[in-house]
N, C-alpha and C positions, 0 to 999 in steps of 0.2 A: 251435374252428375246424377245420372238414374238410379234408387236405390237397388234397381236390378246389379248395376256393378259393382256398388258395394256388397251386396249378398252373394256374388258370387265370387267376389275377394274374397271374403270371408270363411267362404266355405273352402278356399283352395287354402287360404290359413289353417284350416281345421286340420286339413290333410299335412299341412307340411308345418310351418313356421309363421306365428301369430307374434307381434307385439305390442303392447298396450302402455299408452303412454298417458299418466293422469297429471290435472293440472288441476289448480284450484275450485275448479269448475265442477270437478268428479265427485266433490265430497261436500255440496251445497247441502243434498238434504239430509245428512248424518246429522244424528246429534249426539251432544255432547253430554257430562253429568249433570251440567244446569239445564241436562233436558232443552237447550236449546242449539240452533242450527250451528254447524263452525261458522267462526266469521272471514268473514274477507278481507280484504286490504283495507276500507274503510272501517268497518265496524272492530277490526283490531286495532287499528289506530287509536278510537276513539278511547278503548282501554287504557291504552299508555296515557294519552294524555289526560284522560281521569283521572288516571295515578300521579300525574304529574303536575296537575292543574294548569295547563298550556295548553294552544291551540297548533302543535306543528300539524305541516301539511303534508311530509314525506314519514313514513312510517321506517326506512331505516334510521331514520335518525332519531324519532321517538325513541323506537327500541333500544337504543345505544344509551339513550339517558336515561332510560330509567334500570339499563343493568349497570351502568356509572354508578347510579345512585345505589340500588338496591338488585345482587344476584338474586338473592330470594325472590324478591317480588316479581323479577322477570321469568323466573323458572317455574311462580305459582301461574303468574298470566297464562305463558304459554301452555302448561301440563295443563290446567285445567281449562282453557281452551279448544287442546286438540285432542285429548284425551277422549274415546266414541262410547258414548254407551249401544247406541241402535244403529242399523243402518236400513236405507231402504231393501227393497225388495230388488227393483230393478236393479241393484246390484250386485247382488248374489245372483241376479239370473246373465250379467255383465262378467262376472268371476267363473260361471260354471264354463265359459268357453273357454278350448283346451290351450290358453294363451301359453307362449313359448316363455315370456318373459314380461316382467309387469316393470315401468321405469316412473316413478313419480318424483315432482316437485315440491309434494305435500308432505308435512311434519305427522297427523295423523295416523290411526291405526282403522281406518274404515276399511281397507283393503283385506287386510289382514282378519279383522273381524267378518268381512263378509266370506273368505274362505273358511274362516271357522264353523260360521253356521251351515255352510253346506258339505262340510267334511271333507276339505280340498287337503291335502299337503302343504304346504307352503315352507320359504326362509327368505328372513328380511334380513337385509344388507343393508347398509348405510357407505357414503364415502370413503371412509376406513377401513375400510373391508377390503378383502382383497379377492378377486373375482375364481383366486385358486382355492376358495374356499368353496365355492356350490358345492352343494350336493345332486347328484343324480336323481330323479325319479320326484323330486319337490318344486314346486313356482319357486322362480324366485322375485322378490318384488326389492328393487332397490328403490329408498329413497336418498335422491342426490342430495339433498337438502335437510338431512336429518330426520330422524325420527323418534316420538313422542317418548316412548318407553325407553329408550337407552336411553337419554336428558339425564345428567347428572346436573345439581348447581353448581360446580366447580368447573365442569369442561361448557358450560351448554353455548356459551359464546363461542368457541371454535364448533362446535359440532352442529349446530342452529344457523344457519346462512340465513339471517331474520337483518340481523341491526347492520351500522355499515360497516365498522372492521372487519365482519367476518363476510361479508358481499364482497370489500377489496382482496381480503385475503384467500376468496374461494378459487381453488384450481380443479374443481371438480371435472370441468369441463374441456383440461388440456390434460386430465391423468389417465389414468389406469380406463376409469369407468366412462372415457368419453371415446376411447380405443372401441371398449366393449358395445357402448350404444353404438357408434359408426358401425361396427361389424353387423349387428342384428340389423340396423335397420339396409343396409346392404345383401346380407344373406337371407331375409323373411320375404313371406311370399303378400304379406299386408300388414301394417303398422296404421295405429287407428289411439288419434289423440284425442282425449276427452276432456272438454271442456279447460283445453289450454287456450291463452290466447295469441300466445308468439310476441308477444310485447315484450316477452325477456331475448334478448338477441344472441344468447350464448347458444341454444338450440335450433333457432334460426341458421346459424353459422354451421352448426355442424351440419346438418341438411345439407346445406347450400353448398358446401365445401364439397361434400361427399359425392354432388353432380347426381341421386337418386332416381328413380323414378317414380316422376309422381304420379304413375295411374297404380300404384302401392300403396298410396298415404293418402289418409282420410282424418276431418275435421270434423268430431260431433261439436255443435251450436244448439242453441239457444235457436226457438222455432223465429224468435224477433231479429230479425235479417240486419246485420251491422255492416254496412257497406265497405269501410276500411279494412275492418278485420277481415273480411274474408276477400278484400283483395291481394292482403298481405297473404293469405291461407294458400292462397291460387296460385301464389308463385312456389307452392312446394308439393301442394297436393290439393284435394277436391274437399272442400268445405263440405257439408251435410245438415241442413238447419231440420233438425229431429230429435235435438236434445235426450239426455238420459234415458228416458223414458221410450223412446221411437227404436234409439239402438238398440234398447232391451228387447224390445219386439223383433225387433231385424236377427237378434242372436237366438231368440226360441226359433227364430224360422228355416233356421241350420237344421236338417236333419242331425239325429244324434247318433252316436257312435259309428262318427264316419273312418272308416277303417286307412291310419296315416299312409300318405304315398310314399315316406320316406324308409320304406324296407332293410333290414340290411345287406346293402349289394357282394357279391363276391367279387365281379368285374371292376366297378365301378363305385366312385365317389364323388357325391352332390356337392356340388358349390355353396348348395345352401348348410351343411357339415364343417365347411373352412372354419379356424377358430385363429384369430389373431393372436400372437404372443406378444406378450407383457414385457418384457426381459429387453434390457438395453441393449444394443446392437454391442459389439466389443472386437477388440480386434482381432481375436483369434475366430470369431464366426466370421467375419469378412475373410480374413487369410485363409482357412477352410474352404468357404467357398471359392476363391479362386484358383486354391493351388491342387485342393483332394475333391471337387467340387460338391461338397455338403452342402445339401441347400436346407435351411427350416425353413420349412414352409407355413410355419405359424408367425416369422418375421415377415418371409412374403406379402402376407396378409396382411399386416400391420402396415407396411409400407401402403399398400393398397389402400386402406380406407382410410389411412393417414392421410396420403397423399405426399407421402417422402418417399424420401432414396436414403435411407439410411444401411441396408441391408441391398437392395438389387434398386435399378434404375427400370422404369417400364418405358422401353423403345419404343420410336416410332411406328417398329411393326408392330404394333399394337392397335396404335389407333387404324389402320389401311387396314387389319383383317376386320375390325369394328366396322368402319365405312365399307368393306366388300358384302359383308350380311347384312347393313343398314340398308343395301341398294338390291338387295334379295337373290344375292346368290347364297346356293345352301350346300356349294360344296366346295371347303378354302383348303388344297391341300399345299403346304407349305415340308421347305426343302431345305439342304445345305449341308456344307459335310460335317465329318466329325467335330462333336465339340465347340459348335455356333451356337447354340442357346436354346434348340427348341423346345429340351424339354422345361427349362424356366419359362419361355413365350405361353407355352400352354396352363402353366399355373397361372399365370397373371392371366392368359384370356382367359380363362375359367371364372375367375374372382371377377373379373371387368365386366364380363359378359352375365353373371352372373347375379348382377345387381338388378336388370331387369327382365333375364330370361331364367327358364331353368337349364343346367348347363352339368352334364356330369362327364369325368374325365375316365377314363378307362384305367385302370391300374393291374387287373392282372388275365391271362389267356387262359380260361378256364372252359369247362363244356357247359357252365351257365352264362355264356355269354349273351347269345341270340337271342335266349330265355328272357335275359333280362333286359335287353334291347327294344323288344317287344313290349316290355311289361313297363319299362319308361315312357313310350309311345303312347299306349295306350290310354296313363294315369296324370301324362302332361302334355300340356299345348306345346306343339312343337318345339320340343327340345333343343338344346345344339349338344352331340355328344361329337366330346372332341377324343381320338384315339391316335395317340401318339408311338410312331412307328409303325404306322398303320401296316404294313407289308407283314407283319408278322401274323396278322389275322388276315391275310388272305385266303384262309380256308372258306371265311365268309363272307367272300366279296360277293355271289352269288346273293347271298340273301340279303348283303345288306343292299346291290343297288336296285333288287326288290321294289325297297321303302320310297314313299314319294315325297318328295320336297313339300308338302303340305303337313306332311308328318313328323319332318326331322329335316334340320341341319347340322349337318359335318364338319367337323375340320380334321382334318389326317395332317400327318409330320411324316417325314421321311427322310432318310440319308440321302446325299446328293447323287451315288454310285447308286443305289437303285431305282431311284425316280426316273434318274433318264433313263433307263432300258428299259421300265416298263409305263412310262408316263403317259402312254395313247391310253391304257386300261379304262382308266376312267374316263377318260371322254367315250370312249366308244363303251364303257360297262351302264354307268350311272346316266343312263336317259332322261330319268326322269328326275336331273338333278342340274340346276347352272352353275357349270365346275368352274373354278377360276386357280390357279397355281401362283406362285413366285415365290422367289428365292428369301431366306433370311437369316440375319446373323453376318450381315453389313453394318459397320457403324455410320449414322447421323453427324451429320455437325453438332447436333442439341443432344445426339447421344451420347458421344466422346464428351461434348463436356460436364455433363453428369457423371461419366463415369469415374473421372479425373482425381473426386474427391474419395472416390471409394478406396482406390489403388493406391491415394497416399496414405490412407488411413491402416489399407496390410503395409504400408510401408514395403514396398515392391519396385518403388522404379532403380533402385542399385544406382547404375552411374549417373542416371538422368535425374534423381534427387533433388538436386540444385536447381533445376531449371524452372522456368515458370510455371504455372496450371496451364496459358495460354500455347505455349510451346508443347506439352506434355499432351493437352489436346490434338496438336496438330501430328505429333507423332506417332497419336492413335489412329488420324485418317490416312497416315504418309503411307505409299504403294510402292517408296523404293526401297533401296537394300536395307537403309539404317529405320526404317518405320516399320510398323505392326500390319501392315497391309487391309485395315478399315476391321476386320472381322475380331470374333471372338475366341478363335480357337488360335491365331497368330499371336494375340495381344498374351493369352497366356502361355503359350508355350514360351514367347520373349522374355515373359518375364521370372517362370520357373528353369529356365534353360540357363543354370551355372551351375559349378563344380559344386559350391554351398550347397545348394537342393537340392543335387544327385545324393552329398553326401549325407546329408543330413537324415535323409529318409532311409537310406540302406543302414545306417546306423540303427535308427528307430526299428526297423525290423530286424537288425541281428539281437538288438536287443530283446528285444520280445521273445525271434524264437527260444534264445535263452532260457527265458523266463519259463513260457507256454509253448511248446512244438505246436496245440491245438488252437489256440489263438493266431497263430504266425499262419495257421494252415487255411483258417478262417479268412483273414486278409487278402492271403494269395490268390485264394477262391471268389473270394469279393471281387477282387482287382479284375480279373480275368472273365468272370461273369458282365461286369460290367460293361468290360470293352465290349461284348458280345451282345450287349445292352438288351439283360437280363438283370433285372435288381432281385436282390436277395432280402432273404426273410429264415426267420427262424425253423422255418420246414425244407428249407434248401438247405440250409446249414444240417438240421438235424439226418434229412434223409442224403445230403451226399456225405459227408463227414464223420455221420454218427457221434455227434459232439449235441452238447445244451447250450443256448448264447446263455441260460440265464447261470451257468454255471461259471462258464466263464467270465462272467461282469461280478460275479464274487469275490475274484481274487484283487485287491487292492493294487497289488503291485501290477498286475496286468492291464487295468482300465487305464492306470495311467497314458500308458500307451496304447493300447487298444483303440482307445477315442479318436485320436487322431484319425483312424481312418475307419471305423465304422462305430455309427451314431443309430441308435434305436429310438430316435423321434421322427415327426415328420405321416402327414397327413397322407400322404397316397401308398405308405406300407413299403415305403420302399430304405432301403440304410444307403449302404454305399453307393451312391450313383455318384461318380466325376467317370464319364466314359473318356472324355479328353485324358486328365490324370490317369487313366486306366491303359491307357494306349503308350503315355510316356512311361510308365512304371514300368509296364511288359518288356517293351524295348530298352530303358536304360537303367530300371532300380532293382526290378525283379532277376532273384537267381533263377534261370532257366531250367534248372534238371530240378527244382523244386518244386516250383511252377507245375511243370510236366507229370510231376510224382503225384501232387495235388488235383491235377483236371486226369489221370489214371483213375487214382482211387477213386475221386465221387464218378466217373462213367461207371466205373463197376460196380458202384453202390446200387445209384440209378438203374442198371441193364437189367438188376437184379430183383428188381419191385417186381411183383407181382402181377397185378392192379393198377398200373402206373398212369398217373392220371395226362389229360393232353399238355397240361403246363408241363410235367415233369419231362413228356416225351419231349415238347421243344426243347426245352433246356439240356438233354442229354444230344441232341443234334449239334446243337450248339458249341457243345462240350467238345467236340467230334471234330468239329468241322474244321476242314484243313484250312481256308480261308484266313479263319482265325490263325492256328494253329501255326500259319506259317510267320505272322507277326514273331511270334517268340523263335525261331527258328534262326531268323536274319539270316536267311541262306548260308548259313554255318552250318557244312557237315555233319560234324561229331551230332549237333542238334537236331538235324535233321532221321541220323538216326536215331536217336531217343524216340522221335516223334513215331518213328518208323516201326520199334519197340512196342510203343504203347499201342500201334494199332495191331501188331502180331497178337500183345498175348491178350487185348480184346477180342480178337477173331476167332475166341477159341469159347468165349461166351455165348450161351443157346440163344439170349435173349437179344444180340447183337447180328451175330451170324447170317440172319434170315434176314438181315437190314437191309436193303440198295442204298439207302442213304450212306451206310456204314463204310458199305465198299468201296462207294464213289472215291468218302472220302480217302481211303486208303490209296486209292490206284491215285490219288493227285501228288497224295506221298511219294510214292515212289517214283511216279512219272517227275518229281521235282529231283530227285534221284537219280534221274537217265536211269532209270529200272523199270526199262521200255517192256520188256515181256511179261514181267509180275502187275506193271501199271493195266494193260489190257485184259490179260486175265481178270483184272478185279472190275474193270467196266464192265465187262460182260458179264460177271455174277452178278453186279449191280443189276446191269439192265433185265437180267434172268428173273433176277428176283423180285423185281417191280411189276410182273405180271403177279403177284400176292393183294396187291392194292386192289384188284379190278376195273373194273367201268371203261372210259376212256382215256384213263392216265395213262402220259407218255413220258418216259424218262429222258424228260429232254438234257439235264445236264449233263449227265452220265455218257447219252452218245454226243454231247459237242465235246467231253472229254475224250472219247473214245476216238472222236475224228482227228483234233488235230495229234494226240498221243503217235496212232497212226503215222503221219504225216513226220512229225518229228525223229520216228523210230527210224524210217528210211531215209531220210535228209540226213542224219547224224551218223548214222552206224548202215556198213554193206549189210542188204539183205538178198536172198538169193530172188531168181526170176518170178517162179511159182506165186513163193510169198507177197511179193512187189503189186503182181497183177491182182492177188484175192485182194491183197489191202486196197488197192485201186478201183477193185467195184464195187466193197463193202463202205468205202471212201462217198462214191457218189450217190448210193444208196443213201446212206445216212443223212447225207448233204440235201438228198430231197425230202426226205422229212423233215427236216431242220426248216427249210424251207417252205414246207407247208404248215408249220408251226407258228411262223411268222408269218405267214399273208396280210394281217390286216396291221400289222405294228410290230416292231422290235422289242426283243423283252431280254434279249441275250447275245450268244454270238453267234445266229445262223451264217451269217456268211464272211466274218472277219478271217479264215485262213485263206485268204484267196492268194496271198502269197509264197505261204506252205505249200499249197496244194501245186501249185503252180513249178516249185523247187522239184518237190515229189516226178511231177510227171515230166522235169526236163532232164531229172536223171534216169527215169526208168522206160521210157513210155517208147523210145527207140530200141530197146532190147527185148519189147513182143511183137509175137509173132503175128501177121497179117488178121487171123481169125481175132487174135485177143485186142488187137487195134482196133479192127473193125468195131468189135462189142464195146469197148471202153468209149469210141468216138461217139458212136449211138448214144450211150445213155449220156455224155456231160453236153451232147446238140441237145436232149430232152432237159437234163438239167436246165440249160440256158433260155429255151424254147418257153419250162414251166414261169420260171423267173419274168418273166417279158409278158406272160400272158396273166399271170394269176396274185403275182407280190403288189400290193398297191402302193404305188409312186415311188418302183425301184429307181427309178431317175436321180429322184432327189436321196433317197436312201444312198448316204456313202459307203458303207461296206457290200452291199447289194450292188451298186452299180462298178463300184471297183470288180467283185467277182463276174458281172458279165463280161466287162473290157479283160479281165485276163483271160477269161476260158476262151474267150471269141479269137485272141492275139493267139493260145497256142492255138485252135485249131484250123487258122486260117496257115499255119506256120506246119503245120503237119497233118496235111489234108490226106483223107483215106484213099488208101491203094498205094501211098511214098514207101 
């Protein structure tokens, strides 16, 4: 290993996440009050058995005898062994690097003493301690092994991992603080042990466990080269024979006040930020995640560098998206419908990925996006920023397939309904990027049966209780009627889908509204945003609602239940997310006119911002959009006019009005309606009003609404001749922009009414007159003419080729001049 690598780990530490691991080795030339050096294993040994007058040869067992015989004397050995009076210099100049976190094995206070002299902050922890004790803005320096100054004589044998009861009895290494070391040395950008020798195997194992990278981890040595040691060194990271003194040089060589990369992002959240939770997994966080899907993501984490499934299982698409980036592709966009897992996949790839790259996860659509997209590129070697839901940020799809695969790799997620319409994008957008796709949110044989234990643990299978774990797997892969169909959004709907669940949840929210109308409104608005997979946060709440979360989490009686379905933890900012659960609530738990009263009110809060920033505007689309909106509807009537309602007396707000979006939505309303003449009216203000946007935007949904609305008005209901014919050429008109909109890829329905259109012109197309025949024949021969000459591989394109074989079938069937 070149000390070039080391300095420039080093220096990426400075910027991000440093930690420092001392061993016996680090505090060789400290001295103590006898003014002289601490001792080592040998020359501590020799203490005890001074005091003992015996020659043992293992030093826990010394020490055991002589605190048998004498606590005092073992509590004076010790204190006044490791107690420092001086320390070197190279240390303090080893301290002044801006280390993230300090872990030692040593009972001393060298550490501590050298941030003294140089004015550092610091707080020492010990085993006991509980890691939800740091303080912000201070080192912390844990010693796992006890330290000097706490030593009482009454505890020092628990609290002193010296003699051998307390080496039997040490758990340090399977508790709280061995959670904490796996996460740092996982989340840091260099970890740098000093003068340990790895002979203890409890930190060997967690390494080794944790699967790390070792071009991260560095061995300071002794410049006298020990062949074994640092072959043991090399199976975890790169040995460096430069002793104390060589690394103190290597740390002056650090430019100073290197200004951190770790910023605070608005979009985005660094992997190297993940913090593992401490907290036992329980039943009710399991049954949470499953049924309302609350995910902590600080158990996540825990599992992660655990390496359990106590809390979520990491699927095999896990490792395939690892292995497609190991093989260098740099763009994995992954798919699958509602409520299959992507957004859990992307936590765990973030943390997996995260151990040896830098890896930030996108968390909100703000207008510092690109900003800071750029400003990550910039400050790290090739990133992977993963953005999930990626379709949502297609404002900047432009800039992002810009960036070159030498700069950044990607991973996108997306719904399975819109990946396939518009999934040529990226092959044909990102050039300079090797795309790879597949589907996820299939279960594994190894995944089902990981997951087996989880589901018994909410206590979820109902009738199938009784059965085996072996059986219960099998009925996780099973594809027929009585099985879950392999995926994640079957296995729960299966097993949330009883009268118990329906009822129990509607209970819980009548209760509530009870309690809180502003709480119950909260929920509803959670539920609903989420489907729309939108998470919410306290300025979503505040600016649609005009409510405080923190006001609401006061009232006692309220959080009782409030909890259940919205959780103010969680790393990426987000509360409510179960978009699955969000989708069954709409449809079978949520009051509908409540529902409706609730996404009213916040649209009109929203319309009514000022200044409304681009997150707020998506979310007020969102809000809108009938897509959704017809989910709550269930083509119910009486629902459909509520829905109908809410878009009337929106239409009469200024800041909606001018919307295309707005109107689109509206005329779907109605057109769901057979409110054939209100529906086109409102496509055409749409489309009127999308000349607002400028440049080359074309209001493509708006006229595939508009076309087939058309098509349906006169299939359904008599229209007179006049009308029949304009719709007939504003029909094909439309159809060929549709169609040149699609030339190179399908992103929507340019040509799926070929069977409409088809109905259309067999009822009307023999009641004009020879001149209106003539012109209608012309333009759908050019139509079909364009299609054949300019749509790329209409052959293979099925709605494309269906629409040529119709148009060709009528007009060979009602050739001009019949």
């Amino acid at each position: 290993m070149e000390k070039t690598d080391f300095h420039d780990a080093l220096q990426r530490g400075a910027k991000g996440k440093a930690i420092l691991f001392c061993g016996a080795g680090a505090s060789l030339d400290a001295l103590n009050f006898g003014l002289k050096e601490l001792p080592s294993v040998n020359p501590l040994l020799e203490k005890f058995n001074h005091f003992l007058n015996t020659k043992y040869t293992r030093l826990p067992i010394a020490a055991s005898r002589v605190a048998d015989f004498s606590l005092q004397e073992y509590y004076k050995i010790i204190t006044d062994s490791f107690t420092v009076k001086s320390v070197s210099d190279d240390m303090k100049k080893i301290m002044a690097f801006p280390w993230s976190r300090v872990y030692t094995t040593n009972y001393d206070n060298s550490i501590e003493l050298s941030c003294g002299e140089i004015e550092k902050n610091h707080q020492t922890m010990t085993a006991k301690d509980s890691p939800s004790n740091l303080i912000k803005d201070r080192l912390p320096i844990i010693h796992l092994h006890g330290f000097v100054n706490h030593f009482r004589v009454d505890t020092i044998r628990d609290e002193c991992i010296l003699d051998y009861s307390s080496n039997v009895a040490n758990s340090v290494y399977s508790g709280l603080w061995a959670t904490e070391l796996k996460n740092d040395i996982s989340t840091s950008d260099v970890i740098v042990f000093l003068g340990y020798s790895l002979y203890d195997p409890e930190i060997a194992k967690i390494i080794l466990q944790g699967g790390f990278s070792k071009k991260k981890i560095f061995f300071i040595n002794s410049r006298i080269e020990n062949e074994e040691l640092e072959y043991m060194q090399s199976q975890f990271g790169s040995p460096i024979n430069i002793e104390k003194d060589g690394f103190a040089r290597v740390i002056e060589s650090i430019p100073k006040n290197i200004e951190p990369s770790e910023k605070n992002y608005v979009c985005f959240l660094s992997a190297r930020n993940f913090v593992a939770d401490h907290n036992i997994v329980t039943y009710q966080d399991v049954n949470d995640l499953f049924i309302f899907g609350k995910v902590i993501d600080g158990l996540i984490q825990a599992d992660i560098v655990n390496e359990t499934s106590n809390y979520i299982i990491k699927v095999k698409a896990v490792d395939r998206v690892k292995k497609e980036i190991s093989s260098g592709k740099t763009l994995v966009s992954l798919y699958s419908p509602l409520g299959h897992g992507k957004t859990i996949l992307t936590k765990i790839l973030a943390a997996e990925l995260g151990k040896e790259r830098d890896v930030f996860l996108t968390i909100r659509n703000q207008q510092e996006f690109m900003e800071e997209i750029l400003y990550i590129i910039k400050n790290f070697h090739n990133p992977i920023i993963i953005i999930d839901d990626y379709y949502k940020y297609a404002r900047y799809q432009m800039a992002l397939s810009s960036l070159s695969s030498k700069d950044v790799t990607f991973i996108f997620t997306s719904r399975l309904n819109v990946f396939e319409t518009r999934k040529e994008e990226l092959n044909s957008l990102f050039l300079n990027h090797d795309v790879v796709d597949f589907r996820v949110g299939l279960l594994e044989v190894e995944d089902a049966g990981q997951l087996v234990p989880l589901i018994n643990q909410a206590g979820m299978w109902g009738d199938l209780s009784n059965i085996s774990d072996e059986e219960k797997s099998k009925k996780l892969l099973s594809m027929d009627k009585n099985g879950f169909q392999r995926n994640f959004a079957d296995i729960l709907i299966g097993l949330m889908d009883s009268s118990d669940m329906i009822g129990r949840i509607r209970k819980e929210l009548h209760i509530l509204k009870s309690i809180s109308v502003d709480a119950y409104n909260i929920v509803l608005l959670s539920i609903y945003l989420e489907f729309t997979n939108n998470h919410v946060n306290e300025f979503v709440i505040d600016q649609g609602l005009g409510v405080r979360l923190s006001d609401i989490s006061k009232n006692d009686k309220v959080i009782n239940i409030f909890r259940i379905f919205f959780s103010s933890n969680g790393m990426s900012g987000g509360y409510f997310s179960g978009s699955l659960f969000a989708k069954y609530a709409i449809e079978k738990i949520c009051d509908s006119d409540d529902l409706l009263g609730v996404i009213e009110f916040a649209a009109n809060r929203f319309a009514g911002i000022r200044d409304i920033s681009q997150e707020a505007k998506l979310l007020l689309t969102d809000l809108l959009r009938f897509n959704y909106l017809k989910v709550i509807s269930g083509n119910i009537r009486s629902r459909l006019e509520r829905i109908k309602n809410l878009y009337s007396h929106l239409s009469a707000n200024p800041n909606l009005n001018r919307d295309d979006l707005f109107w689109n939505a509206f005329g779907m309303c109605e057109r769901q309606m057979g409110n054939f003449k209100d529906a086109i009216s409102h496509f055409r203000t749409g489309i009127s009003y999308a000349k607002n946007r400028g440049g080359t935007y074309v209001p493509y949904h708006a006229q595939n609404q508009l076309i087939i609305c058309l098509l349906e008005r006169g299939v359904e209901i008599d229209i007179d001749q006049d009308t029949a014919y304009r719709d007939t050429i504003e029909v094909v008109d439309l159809l060929m922009v549709q169609a040149d909109d699609e030339r190179e890829y399908g992103r929507g329905q340019a040509f799926k009414w070929h069977q409409e259109l088809k109905c259309f012109l067999e009822k009307y197309y023999k009641s004009f007159s020879e001149a209106e025949k003539a012109r209608i024949t012309v333009k759908y021969i050019r139509y079909v003419k364009f299609i054949k000459e300019n749509v790329m591989g209409w052959r293979g394109r099925k709605e494309a080729s269906f629409m040529v074989a119709t148009l060709e079938t009528f007009l060979r069937s009602n050739p001009l001049g019949n």
